[in-house]
PyMOL Python script that loads the backbone (N, CA, C, O; Angstrom):
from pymol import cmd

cmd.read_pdbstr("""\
ATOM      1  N   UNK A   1      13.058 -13.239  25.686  1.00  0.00           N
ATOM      2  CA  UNK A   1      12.438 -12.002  25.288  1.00  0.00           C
ATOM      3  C   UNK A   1      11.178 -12.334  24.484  1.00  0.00           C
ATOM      4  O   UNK A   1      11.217 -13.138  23.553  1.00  0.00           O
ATOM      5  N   UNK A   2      10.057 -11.698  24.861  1.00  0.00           N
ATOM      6  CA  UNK A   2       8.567 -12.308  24.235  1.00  0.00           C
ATOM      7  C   UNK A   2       8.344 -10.874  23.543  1.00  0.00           C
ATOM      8  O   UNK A   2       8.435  -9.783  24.105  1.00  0.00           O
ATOM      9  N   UNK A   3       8.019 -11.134  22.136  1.00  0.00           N
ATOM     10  CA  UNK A   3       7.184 -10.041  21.212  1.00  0.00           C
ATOM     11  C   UNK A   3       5.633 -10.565  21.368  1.00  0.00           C
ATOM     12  O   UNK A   3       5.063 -11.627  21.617  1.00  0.00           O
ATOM     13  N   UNK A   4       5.203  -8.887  21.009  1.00  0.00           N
ATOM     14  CA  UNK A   4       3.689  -8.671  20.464  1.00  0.00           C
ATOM     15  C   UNK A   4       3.636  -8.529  19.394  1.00  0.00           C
ATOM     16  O   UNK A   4       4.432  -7.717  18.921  1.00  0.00           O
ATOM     17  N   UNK A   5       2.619  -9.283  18.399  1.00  0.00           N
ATOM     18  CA  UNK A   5       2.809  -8.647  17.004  1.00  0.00           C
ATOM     19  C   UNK A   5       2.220  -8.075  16.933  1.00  0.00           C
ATOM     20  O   UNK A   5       1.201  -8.194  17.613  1.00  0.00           O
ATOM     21  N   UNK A   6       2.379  -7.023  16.080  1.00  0.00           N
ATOM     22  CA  UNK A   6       1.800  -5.774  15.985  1.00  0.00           C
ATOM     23  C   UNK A   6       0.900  -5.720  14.644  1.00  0.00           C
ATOM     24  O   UNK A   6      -0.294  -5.440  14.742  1.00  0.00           O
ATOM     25  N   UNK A   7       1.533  -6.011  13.300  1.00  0.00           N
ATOM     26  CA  UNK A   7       0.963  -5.864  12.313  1.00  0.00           C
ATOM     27  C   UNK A   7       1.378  -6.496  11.425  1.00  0.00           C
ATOM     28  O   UNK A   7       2.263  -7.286  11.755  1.00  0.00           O
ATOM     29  N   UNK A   8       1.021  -6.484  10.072  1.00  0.00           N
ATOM     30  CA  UNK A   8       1.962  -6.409   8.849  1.00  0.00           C
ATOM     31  C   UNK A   8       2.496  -5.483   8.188  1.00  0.00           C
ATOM     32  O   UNK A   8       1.903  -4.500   7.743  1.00  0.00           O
ATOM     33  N   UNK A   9       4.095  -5.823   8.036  1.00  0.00           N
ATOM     34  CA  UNK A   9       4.869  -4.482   7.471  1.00  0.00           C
ATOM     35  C   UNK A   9       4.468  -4.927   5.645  1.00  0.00           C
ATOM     36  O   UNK A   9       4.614  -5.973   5.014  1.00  0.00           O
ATOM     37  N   UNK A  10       3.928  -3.585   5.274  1.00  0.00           N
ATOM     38  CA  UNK A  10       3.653  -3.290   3.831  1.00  0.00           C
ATOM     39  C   UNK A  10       4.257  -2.312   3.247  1.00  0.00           C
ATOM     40  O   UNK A  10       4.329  -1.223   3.816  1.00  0.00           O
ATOM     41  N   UNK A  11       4.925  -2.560   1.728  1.00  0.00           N
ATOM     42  CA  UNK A  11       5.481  -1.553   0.970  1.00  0.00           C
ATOM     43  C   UNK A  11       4.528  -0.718   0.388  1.00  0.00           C
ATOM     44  O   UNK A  11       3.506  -1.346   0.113  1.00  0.00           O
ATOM     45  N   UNK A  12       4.479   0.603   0.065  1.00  0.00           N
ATOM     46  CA  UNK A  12       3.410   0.966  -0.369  1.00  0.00           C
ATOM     47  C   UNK A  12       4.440   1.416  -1.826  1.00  0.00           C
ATOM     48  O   UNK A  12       5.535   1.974  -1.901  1.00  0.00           O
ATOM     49  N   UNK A  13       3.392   0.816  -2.985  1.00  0.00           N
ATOM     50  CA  UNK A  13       3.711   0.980  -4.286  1.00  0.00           C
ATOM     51  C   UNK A  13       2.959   2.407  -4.839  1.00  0.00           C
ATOM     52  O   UNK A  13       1.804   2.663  -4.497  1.00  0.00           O
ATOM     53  N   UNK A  14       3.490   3.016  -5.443  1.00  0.00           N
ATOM     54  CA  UNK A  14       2.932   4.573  -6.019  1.00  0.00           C
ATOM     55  C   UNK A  14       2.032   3.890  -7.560  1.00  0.00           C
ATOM     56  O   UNK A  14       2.373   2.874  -8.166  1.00  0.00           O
ATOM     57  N   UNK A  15       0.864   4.780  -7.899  1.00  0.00           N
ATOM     58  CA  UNK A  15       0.018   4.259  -8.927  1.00  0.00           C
ATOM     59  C   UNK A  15       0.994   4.490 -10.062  1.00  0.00           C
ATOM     60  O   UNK A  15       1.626   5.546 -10.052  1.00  0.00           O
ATOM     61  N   UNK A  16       1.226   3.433 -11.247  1.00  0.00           N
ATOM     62  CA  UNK A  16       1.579   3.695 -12.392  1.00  0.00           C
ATOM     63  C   UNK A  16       0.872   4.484 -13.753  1.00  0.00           C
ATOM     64  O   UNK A  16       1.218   4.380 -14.930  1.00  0.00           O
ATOM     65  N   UNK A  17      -0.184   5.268 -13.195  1.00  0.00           N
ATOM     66  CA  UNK A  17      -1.235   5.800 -14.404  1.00  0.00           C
ATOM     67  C   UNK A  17      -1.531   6.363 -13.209  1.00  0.00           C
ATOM     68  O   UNK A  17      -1.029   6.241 -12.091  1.00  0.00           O
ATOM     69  N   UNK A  18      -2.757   7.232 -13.790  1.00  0.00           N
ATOM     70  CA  UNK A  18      -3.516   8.367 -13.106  1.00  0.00           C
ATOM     71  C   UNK A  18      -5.112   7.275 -12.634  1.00  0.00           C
ATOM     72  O   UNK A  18      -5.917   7.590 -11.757  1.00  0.00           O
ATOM     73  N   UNK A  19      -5.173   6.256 -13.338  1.00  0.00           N
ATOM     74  CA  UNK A  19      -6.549   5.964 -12.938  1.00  0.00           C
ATOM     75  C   UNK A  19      -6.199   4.292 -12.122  1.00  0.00           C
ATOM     76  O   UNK A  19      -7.120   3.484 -11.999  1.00  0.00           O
ATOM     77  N   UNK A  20      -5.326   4.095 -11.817  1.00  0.00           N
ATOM     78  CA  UNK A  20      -4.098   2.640 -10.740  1.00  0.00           C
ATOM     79  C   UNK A  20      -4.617   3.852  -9.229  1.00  0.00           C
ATOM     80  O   UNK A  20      -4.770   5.060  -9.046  1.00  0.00           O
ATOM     81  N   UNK A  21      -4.718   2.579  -8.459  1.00  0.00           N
ATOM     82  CA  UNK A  21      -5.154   3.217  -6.922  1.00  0.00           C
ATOM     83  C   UNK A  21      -3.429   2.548  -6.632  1.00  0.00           C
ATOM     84  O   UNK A  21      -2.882   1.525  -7.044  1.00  0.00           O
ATOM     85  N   UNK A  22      -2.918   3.760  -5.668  1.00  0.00           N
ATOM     86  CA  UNK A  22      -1.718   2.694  -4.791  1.00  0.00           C
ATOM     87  C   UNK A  22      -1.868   1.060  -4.484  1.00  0.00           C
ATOM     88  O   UNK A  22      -2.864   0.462  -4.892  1.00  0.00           O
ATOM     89  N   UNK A  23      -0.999   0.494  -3.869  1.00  0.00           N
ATOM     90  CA  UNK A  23      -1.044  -0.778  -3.787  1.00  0.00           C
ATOM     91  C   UNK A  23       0.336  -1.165  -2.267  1.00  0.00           C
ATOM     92  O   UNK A  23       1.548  -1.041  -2.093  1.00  0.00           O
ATOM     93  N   UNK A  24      -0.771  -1.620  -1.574  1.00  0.00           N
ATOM     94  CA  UNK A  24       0.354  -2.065  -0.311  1.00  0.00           C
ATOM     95  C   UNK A  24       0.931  -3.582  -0.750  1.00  0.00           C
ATOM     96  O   UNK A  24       0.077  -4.289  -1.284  1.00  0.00           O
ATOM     97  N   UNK A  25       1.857  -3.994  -0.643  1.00  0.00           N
ATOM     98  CA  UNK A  25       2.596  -5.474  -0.762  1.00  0.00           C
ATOM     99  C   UNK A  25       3.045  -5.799   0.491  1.00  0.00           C
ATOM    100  O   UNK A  25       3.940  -5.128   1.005  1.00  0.00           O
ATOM    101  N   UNK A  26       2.189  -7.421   1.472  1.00  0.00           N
ATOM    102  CA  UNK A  26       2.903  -7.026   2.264  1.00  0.00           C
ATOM    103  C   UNK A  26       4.512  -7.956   2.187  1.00  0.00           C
ATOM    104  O   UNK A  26       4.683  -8.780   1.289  1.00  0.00           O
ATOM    105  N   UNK A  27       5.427  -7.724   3.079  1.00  0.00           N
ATOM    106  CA  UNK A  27       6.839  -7.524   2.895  1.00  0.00           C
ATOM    107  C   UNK A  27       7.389  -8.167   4.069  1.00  0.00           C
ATOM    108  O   UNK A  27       8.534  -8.587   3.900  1.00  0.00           O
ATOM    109  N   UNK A  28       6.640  -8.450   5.769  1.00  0.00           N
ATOM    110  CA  UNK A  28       7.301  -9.045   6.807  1.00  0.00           C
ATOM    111  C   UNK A  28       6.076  -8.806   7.537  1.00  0.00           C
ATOM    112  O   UNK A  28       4.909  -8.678   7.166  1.00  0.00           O
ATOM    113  N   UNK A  29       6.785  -8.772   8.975  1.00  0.00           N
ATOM    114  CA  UNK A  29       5.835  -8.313  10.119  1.00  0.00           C
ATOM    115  C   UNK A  29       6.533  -7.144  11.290  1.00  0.00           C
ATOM    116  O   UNK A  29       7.720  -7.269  11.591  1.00  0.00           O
ATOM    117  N   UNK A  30       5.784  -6.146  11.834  1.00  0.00           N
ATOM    118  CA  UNK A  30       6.185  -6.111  13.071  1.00  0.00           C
ATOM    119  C   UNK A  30       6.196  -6.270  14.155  1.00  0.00           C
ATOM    120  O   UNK A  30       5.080  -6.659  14.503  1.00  0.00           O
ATOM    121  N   UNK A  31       7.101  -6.162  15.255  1.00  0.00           N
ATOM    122  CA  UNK A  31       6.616  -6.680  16.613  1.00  0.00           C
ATOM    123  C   UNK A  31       6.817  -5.737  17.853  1.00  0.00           C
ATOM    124  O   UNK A  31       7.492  -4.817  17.390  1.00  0.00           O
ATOM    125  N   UNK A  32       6.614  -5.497  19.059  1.00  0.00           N
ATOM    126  CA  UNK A  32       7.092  -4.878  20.095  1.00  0.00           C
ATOM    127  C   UNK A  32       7.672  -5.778  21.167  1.00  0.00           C
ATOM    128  O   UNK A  32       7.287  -6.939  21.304  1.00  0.00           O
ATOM    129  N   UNK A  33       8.512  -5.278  21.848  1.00  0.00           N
ATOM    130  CA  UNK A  33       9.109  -6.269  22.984  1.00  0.00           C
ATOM    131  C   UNK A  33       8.603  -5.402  24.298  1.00  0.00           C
ATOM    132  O   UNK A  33       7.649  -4.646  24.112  1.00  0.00           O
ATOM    133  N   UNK A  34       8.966  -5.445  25.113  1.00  0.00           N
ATOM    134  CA  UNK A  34       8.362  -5.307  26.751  1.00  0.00           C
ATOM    135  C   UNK A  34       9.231  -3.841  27.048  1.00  0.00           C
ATOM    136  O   UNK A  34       9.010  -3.091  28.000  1.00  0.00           O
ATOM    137  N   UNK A  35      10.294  -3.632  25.962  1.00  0.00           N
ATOM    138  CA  UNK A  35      10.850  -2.169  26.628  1.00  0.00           C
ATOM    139  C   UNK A  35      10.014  -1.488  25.661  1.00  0.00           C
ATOM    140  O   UNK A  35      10.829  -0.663  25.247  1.00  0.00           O
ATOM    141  N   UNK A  36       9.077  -1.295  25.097  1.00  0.00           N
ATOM    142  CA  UNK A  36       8.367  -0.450  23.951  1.00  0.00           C
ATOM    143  C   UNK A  36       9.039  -0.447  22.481  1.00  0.00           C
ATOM    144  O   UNK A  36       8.534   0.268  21.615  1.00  0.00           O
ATOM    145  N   UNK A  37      10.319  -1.339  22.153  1.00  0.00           N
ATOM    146  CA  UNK A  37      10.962  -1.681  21.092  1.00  0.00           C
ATOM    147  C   UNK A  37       9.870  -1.758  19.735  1.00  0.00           C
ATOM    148  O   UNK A  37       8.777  -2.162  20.131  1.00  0.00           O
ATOM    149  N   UNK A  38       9.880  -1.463  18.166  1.00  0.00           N
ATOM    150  CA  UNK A  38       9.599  -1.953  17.626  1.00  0.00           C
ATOM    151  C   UNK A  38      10.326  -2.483  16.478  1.00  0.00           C
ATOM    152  O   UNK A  38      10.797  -1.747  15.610  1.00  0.00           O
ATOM    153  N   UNK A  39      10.463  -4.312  16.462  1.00  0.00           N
ATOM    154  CA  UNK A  39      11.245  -4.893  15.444  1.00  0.00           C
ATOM    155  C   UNK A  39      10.282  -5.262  14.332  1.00  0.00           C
ATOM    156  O   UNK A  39       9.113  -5.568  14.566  1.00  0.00           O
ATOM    157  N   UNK A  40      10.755  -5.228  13.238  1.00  0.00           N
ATOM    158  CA  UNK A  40      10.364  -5.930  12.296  1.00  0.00           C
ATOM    159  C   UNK A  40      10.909  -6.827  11.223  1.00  0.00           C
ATOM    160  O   UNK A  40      11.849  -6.619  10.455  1.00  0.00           O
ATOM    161  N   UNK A  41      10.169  -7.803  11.327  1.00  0.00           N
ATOM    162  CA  UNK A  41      10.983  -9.144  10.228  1.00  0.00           C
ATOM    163  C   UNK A  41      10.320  -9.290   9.116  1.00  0.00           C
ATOM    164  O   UNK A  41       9.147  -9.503   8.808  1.00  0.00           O
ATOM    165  N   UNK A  42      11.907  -9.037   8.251  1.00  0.00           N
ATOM    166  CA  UNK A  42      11.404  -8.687   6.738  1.00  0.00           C
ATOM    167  C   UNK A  42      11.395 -10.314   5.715  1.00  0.00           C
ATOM    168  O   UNK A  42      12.412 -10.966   5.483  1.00  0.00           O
ATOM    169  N   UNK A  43       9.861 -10.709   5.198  1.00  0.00           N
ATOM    170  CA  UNK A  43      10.261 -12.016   4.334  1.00  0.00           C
ATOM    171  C   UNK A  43      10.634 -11.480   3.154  1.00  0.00           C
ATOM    172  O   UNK A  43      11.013 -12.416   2.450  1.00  0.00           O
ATOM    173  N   UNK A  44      10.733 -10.341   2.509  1.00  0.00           N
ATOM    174  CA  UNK A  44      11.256  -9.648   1.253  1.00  0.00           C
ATOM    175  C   UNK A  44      11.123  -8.827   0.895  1.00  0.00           C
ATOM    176  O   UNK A  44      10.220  -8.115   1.333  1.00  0.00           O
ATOM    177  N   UNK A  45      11.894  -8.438  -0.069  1.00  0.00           N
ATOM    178  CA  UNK A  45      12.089  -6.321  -0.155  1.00  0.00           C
ATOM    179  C   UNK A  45      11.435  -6.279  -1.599  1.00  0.00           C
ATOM    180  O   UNK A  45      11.816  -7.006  -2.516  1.00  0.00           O
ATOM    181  N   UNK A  46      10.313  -5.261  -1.716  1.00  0.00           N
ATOM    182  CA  UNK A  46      10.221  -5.190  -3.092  1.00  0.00           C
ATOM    183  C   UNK A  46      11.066  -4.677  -3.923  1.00  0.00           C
ATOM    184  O   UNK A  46      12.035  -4.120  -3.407  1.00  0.00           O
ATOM    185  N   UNK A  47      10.965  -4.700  -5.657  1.00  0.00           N
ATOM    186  CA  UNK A  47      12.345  -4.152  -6.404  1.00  0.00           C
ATOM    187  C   UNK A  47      11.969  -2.662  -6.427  1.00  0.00           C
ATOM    188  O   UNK A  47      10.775  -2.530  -6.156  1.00  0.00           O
ATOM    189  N   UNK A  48      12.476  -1.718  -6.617  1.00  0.00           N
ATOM    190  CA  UNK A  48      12.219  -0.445  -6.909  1.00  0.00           C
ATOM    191  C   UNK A  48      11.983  -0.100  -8.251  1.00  0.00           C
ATOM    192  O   UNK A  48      11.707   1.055  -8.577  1.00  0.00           O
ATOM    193  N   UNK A  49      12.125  -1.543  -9.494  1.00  0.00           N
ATOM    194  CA  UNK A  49      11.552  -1.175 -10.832  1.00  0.00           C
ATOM    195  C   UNK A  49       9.879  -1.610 -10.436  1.00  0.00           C
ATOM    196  O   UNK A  49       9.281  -1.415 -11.494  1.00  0.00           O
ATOM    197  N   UNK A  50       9.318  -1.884  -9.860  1.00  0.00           N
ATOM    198  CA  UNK A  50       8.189  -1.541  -9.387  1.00  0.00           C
ATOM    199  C   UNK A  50       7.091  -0.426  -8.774  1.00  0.00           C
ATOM    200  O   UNK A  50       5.961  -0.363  -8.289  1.00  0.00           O
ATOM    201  N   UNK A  51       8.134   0.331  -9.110  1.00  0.00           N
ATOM    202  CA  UNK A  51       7.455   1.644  -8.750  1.00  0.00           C
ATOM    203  C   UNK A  51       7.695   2.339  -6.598  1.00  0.00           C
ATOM    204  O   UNK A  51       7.294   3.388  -6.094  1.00  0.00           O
ATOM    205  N   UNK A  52       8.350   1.359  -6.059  1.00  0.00           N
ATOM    206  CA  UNK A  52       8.192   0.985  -4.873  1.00  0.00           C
ATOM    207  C   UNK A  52       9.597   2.818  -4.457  1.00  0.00           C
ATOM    208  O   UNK A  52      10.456   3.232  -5.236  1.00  0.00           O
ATOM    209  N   UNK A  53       9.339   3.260  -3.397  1.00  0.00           N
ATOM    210  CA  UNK A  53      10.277   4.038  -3.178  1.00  0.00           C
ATOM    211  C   UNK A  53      10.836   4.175  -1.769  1.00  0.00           C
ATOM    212  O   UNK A  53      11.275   5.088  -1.069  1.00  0.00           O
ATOM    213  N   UNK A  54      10.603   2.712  -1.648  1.00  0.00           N
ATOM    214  CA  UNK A  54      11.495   2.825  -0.155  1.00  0.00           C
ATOM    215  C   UNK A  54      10.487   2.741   1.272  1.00  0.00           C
ATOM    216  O   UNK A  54      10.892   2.534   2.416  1.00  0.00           O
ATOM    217  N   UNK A  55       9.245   2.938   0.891  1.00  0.00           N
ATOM    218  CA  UNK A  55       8.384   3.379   1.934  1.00  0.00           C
ATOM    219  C   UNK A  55       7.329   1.988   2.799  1.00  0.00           C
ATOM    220  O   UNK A  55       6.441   1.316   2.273  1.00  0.00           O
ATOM    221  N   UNK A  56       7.685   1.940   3.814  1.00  0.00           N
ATOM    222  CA  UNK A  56       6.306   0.650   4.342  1.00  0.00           C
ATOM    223  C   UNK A  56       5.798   1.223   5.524  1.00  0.00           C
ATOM    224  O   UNK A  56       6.368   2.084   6.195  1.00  0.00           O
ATOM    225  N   UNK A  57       4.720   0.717   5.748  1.00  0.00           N
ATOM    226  CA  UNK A  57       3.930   0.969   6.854  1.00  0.00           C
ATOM    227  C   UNK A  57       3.525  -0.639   7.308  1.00  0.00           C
ATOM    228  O   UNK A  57       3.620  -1.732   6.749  1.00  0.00           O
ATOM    229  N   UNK A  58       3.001  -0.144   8.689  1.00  0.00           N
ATOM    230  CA  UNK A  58       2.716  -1.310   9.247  1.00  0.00           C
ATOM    231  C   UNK A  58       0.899  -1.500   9.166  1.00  0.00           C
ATOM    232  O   UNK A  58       0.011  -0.714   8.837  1.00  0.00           O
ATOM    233  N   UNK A  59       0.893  -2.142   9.377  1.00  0.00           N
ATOM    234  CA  UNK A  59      -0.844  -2.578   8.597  1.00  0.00           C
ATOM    235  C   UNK A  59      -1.372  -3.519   9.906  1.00  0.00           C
ATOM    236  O   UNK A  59      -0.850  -4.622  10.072  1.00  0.00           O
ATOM    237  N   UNK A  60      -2.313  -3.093  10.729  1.00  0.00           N
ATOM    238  CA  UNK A  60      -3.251  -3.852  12.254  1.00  0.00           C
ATOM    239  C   UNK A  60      -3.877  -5.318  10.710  1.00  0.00           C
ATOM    240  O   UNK A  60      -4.230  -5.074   9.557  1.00  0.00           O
ATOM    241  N   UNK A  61      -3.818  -6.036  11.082  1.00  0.00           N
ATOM    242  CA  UNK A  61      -4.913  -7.169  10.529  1.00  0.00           C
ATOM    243  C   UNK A  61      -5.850  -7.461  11.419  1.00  0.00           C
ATOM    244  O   UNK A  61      -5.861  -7.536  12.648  1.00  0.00           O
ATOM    245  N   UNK A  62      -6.725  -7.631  10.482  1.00  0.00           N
ATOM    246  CA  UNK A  62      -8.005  -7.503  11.308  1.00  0.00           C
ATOM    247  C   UNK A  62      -8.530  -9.091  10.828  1.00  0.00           C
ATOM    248  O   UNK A  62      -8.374  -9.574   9.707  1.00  0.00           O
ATOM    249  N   UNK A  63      -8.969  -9.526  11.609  1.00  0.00           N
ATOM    250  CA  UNK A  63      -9.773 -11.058  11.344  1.00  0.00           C
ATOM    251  C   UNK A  63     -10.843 -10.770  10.324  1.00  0.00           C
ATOM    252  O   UNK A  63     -11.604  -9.817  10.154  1.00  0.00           O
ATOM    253  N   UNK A  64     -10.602 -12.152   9.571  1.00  0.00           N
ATOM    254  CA  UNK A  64     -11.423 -12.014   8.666  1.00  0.00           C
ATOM    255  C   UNK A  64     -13.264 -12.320   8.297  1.00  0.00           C
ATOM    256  O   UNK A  64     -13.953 -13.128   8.919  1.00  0.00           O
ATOM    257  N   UNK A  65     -13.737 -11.465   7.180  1.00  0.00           N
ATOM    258  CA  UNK A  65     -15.371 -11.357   7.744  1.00  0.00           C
ATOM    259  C   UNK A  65     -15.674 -11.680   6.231  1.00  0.00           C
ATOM    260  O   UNK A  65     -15.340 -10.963   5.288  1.00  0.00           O
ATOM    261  N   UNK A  66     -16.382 -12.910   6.146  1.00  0.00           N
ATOM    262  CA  UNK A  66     -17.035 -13.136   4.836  1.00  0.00           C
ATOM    263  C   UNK A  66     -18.194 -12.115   3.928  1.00  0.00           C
ATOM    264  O   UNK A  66     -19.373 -12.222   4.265  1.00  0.00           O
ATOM    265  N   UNK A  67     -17.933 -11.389   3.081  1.00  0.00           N
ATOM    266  CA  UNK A  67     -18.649 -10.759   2.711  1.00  0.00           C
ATOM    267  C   UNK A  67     -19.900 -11.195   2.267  1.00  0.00           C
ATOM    268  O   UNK A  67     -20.914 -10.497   2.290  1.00  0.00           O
ATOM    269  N   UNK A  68     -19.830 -12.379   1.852  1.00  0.00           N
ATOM    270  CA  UNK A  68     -21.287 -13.448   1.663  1.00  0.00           C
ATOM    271  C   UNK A  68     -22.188 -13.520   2.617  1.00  0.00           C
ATOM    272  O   UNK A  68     -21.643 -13.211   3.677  1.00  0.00           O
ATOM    273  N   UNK A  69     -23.398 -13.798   2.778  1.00  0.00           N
ATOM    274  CA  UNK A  69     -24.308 -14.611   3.820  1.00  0.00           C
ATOM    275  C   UNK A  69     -23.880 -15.975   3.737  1.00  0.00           C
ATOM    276  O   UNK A  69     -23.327 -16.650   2.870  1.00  0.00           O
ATOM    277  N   UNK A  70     -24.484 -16.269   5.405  1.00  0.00           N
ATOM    278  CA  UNK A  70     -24.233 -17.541   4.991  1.00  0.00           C
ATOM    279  C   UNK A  70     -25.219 -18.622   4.785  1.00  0.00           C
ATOM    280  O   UNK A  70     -26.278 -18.566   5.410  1.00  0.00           O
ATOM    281  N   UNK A  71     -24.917 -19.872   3.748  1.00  0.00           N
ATOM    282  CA  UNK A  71     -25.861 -20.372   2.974  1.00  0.00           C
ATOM    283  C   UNK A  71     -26.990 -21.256   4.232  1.00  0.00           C
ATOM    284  O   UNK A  71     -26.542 -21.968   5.130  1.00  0.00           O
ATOM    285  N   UNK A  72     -28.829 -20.922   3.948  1.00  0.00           N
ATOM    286  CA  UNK A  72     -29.115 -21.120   4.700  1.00  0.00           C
ATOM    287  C   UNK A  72     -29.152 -23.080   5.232  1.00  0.00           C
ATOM    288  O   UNK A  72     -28.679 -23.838   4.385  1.00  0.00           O
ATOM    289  N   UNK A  73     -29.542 -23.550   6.182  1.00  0.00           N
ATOM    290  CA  UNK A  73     -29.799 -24.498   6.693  1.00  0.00           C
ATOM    291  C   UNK A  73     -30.589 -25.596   5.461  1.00  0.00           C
ATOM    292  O   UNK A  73     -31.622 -25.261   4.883  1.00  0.00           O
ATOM    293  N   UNK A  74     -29.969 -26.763   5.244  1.00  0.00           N
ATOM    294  CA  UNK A  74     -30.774 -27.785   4.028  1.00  0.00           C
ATOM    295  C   UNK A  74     -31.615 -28.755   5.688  1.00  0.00           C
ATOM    296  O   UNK A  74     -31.413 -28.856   6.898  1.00  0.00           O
ATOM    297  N   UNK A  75     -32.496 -29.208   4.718  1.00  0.00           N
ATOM    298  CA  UNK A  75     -33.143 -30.498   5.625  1.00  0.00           C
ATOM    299  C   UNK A  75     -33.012 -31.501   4.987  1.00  0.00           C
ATOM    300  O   UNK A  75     -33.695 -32.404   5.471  1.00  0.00           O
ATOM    301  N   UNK A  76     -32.132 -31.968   3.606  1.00  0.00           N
ATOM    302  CA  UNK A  76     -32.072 -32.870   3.426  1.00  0.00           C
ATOM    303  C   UNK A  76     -31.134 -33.868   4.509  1.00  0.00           C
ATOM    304  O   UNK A  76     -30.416 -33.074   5.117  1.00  0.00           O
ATOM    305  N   UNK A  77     -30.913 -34.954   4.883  1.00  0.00           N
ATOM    306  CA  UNK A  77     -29.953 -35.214   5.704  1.00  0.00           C
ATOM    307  C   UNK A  77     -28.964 -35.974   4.941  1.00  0.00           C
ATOM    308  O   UNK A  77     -29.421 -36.886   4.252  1.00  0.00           O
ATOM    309  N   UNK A  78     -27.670 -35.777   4.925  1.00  0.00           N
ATOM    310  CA  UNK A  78     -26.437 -36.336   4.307  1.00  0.00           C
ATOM    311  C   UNK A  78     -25.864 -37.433   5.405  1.00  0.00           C
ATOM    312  O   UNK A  78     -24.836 -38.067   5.166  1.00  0.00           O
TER     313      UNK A  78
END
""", "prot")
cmd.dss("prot")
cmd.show_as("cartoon", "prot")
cmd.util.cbc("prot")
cmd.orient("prot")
């Protein structure tokens, strides 16, 4: 049986103050199998004294993009 991965499964944490943005943790992955199944494998559960209430979503990752330029060309030769 061959999976697709799908995403990362994330807990979503509720803000502790009014001026705290939420906070996803991620928590496993999910996958699909060939009948339209979706499994997901959990590497750990957050605690719920964390503010956490049970809730995850799955999260697409997207490849990553350096927010920097990149540094230009030297002519010294090394």
């Amino acid at each position: 049986m061959s999976r697709t991965f799908i995403g990362d499964l994330c807990a979503h944490i509720k803000p502790t103050s009014p001026t705290e943005k939420s906070k996803y943790v991620r928590i496993g992955s999910a996958f699909k199998d060939e009948q339209d199944r979706v499994t997901i494998k959990l590497d750990t559960l957050p605690i719920p004294s964390l503010n956490w209430e049970g809730w995850a979503n799955v999260m697409e990752r997207k490849p990553y993009e350096p927010k920097a330029p990149p540094l230009p060309e030297s002519d010294i030769p090394f």
